[in-house]
C-alpha angles and dihedrals in degrees: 000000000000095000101071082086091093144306100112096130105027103064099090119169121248125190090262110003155097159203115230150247089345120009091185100206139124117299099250096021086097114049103182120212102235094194096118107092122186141193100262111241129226114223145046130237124188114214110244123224109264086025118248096206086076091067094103117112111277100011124131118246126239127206124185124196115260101249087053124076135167110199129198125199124186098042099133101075090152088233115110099217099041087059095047089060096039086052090050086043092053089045088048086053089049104047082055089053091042100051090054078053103056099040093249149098103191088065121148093242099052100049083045103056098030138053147156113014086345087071098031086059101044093058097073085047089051099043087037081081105030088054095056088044093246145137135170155246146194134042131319115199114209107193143158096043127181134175133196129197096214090178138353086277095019126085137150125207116209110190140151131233128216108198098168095108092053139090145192109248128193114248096222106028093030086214099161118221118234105210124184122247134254158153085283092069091085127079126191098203120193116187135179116220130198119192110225128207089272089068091253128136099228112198102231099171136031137193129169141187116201112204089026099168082206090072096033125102 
């Protein structure tokens, strides 16, 4: 899995939030509130690279190297505004992923896409694994997402991650680490999301559960 690179004492729980692609702490250190319900979509959509869900007018693009992938699936809920906020959740995961790319945390798309809380939390994931020198590769499956328009500026976004089919790589030699895989390899995310005057769902909090049987096959 790519996510043991950091995050152990940075993924808090808040009453509707999350970490991304990979909170790395203990299994039942964050307990994650599952109160958000949403209508179950019906089809599946897989992130571009760069991703062509950043096309809008005045949104940063992202660009991903070509052995790593996200992938985000129940994206179609055939409501306007569920999507919307689906779409603004997937570019939040990315910036993260991006930003580890790109060997920085201050980059255009993640203080686009979080705020808040929502930034604040992805940094320990980011410098986890600049600090370690470290990158990754592979797929990350995002699945089971839901999203809930709590008020007319106000969503969450409850999903799953499958990180089995990712692995940490090192930044200079590029040597990729095969890591075996786990329970751990599943994340139960939980996010709050505030639209802002642009139109955008900024992510403003963040929780996670790994190992989360919820999210596990």
């Amino acid at each position: 899995m790519r996510a043991p690179i950091a995050l152990v004492a940075v993924c808090v729980t808040t009453s509707t939030a999350l970490l991304l692609s990979g909170c790395g702490g203990s299994k039942k250190q964050d307990k994650i509130q599952q109160t958000v319900s949403g209508s179950p979509s019906t089809s599946a959509t897989a992130s571009a690279s760069p991703s062509t869900s950043a096309a809008a007018a005045g949104r940063p693009t992202i660009t991903f190297p070509s052995d790593a992938h996200d992938v985000f699936e129940d994206q179609h809920t055939g409501d306007a505004t569920k999507d919307a906020i689906l779409a603004d959740n997937a570019q939040w995961v990315e910036s993260m992923d991006d930003a580890v790319f790109q060997g920085k945390a201050d980059t255009k798309a993640l203080t686009f896409y979080g705020v808040g809380m929502g930034y604040q939390k992805a940094l320990p994931y980011i410098h986890g694994f600049l600090g370690k020198g470290k990158s990754w590769t592979g797929t990350v499956r995002f699945f089971d997402r839901k999203a809930t328009l709590l008020s007319p500026g106000n969503a969450a976004v409850i999903y799953c991650s499958d990180e089995s089919k990712a692995f940490p790589k090192d930044r200079k030699s590029g040597k990729v680490e095969h890591t075996a895989g786990s329970s751990d390899d599943y994340v139960l995310y939980n996010t709050d999301l505030k639209k802002n005057a642009q139109g955008v769902w900024q992510t403003d909090n963040v929780t996670s559960y790994r190992g989360a049987k919820q999210c596990q096959p």
